[in-house]
C-alpha positions in Angstrom: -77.9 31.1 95.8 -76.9 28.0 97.5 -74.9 26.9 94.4 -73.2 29.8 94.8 -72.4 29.1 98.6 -71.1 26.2 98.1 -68.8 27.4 95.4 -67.2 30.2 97.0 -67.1 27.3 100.5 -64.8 25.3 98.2 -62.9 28.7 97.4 -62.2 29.8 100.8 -61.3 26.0 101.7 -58.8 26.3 99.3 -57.4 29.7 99.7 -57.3 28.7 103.5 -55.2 25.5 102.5 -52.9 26.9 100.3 -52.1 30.4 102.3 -48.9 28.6 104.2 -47.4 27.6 101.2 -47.8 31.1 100.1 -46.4 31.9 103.4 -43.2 29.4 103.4 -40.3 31.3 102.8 -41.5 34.5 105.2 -41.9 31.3 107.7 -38.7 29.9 107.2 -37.0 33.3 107.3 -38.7 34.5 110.9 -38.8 30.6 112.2 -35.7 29.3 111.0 -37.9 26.3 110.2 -35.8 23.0 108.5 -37.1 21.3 105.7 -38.3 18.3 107.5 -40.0 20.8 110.2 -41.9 22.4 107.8 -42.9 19.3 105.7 -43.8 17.7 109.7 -45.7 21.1 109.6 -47.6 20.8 106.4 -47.7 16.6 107.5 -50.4 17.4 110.4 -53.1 18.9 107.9 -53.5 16.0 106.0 -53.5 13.4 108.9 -56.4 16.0 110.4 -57.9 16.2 107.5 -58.1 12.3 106.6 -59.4 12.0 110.5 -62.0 14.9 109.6 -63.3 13.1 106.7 -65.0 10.2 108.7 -66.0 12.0 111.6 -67.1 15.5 109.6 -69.6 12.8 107.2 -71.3 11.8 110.6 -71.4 15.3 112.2 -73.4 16.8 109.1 -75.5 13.5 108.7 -76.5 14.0 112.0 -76.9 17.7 112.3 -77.6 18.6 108.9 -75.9 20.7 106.3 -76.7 24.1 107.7 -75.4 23.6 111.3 -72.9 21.3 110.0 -71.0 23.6 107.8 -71.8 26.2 110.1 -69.6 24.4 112.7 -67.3 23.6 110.0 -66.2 26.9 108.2 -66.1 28.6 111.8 -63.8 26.5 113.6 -61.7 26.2 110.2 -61.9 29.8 109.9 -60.9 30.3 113.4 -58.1 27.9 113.2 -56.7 29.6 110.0 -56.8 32.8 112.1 -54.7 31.3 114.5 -52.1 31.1 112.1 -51.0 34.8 113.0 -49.8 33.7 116.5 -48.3 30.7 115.4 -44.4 30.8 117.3 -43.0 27.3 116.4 -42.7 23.9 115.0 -45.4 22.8 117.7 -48.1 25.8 117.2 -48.3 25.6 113.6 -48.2 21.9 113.8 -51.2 21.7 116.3 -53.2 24.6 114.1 -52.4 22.7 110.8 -54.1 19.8 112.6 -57.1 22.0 113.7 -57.5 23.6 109.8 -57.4 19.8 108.5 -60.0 18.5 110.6 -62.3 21.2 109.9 -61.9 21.7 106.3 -62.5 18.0 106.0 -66.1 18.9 106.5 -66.3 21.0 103.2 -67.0 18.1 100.5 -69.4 15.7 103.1 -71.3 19.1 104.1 -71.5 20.2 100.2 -72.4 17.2 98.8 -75.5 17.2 102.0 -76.5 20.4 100.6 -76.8 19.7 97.3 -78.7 16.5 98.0 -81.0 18.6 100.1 -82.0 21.5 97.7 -81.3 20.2 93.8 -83.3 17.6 92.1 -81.4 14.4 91.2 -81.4 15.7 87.2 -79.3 18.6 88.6 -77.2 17.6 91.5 -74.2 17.0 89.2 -74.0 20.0 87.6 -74.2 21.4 91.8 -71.1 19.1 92.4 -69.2 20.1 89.4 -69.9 23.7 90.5 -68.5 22.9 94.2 -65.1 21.3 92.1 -65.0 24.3 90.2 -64.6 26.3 93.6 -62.0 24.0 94.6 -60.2 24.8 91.1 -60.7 28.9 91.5 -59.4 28.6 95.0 -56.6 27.2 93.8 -55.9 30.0 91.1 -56.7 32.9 93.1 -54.7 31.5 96.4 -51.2 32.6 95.0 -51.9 36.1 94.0 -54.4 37.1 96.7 -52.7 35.8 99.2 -48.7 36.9 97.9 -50.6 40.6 98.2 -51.9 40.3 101.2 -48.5 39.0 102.5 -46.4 42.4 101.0 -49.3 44.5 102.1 -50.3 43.0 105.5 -47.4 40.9 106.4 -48.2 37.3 106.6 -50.0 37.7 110.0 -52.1 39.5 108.4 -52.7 37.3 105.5 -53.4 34.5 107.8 -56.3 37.0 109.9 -57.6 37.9 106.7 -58.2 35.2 104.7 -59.6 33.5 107.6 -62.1 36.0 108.0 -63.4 35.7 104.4 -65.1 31.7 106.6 -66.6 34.3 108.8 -67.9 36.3 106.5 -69.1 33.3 104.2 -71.0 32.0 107.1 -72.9 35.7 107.7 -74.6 34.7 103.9 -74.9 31.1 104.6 -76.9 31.5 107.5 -78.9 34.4 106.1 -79.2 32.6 102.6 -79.5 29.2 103.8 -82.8 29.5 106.1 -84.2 31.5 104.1 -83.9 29.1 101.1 -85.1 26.3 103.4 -88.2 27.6 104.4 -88.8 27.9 100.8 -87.7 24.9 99.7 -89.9 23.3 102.5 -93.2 24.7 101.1 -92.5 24.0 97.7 -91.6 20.5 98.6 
């Protein structure tokens, strides 16, 4: 069970990543966005998300993996969300920046998990599991995503796929402490 959270994490993350790309040329038509806009667009994720790396590996050291994905897939999920009122170069700069510091959190909070429930003889089969979520988010991203765009609009696209982090996190709570308390007597 959490194997499979963690795989379907790494999906999300990168359906969540990948959805403006999907979204670039309904962008650039409504925004009249340039090139280098867009690229300064697509810029502020990755300097977020090389930021969110060091600080999201002390946030779930020091909260743990449940509360810190917890934080993690809510705020990125909310900030993917945001997406739908985005109105310029600055607003989907600033909520690029937001969805790259909180996706950062997905590998350090994985890889906390996994050290907390599977037995060393196990935990890389876990990780490759977690990298094969990264892979099938990458695969189902275009499709999913195109189709929500023609039949949502790419508002809609943008509220919807960052809902499936909200809905992710009903299961991870649910699954999660239930698994721990579990985990806890057996250990």
């Amino acid at each position: 069970g959490v194997c499979a959270l963690l795989f379907f994490a790494a999906t999300i993350n990168y359906i969540d990543r990948q959805s403006i790309s999907i979204a670039e040329r309904e962008l650039k038509r409504e925004f009249g966005f340039t090139p280098q806009q867009y690229g300064d667009i697509l810029s502020w994720f990755f300097l977020a998300y090389a930021i969110g790396q060091i600080a999201a590996g002390w946030v779930v050291d020091r909260f743990g993996a449940r509360r810190g994905f917890t934080i993690a897939v809510a705020c990125w999920s909310i900030a993917k969300m945001a997406h739908a009122f985005g109105m310029g170069v600055r607003s989907f700069s600033g909520m690029r920046f937001g969805l790259g510091l909180f996706e950062a959190a997905n590998y350090p909070a994985a890889l906390k998990a996994i050290s907390e429930w599977f037995p060393r003889a196990e935990r890389s089969t876990a990780v490759g599991l977690v990298n094969a979520g990264v892979g099938f988010g990458a695969i189902v991203a275009g499709p999913f995503v195109a189709w929500l765009i023609v039949t949502t609009g790419w508002r809609g696209a943008f509220l919807l796929t960052g809902a499936l982090g909200l809905v992710w996190l009903v299961f991870w709570l649910a699954i999660y402490g239930t698994y721990s308390n579990v985990a806890a007597t057996l250990l």
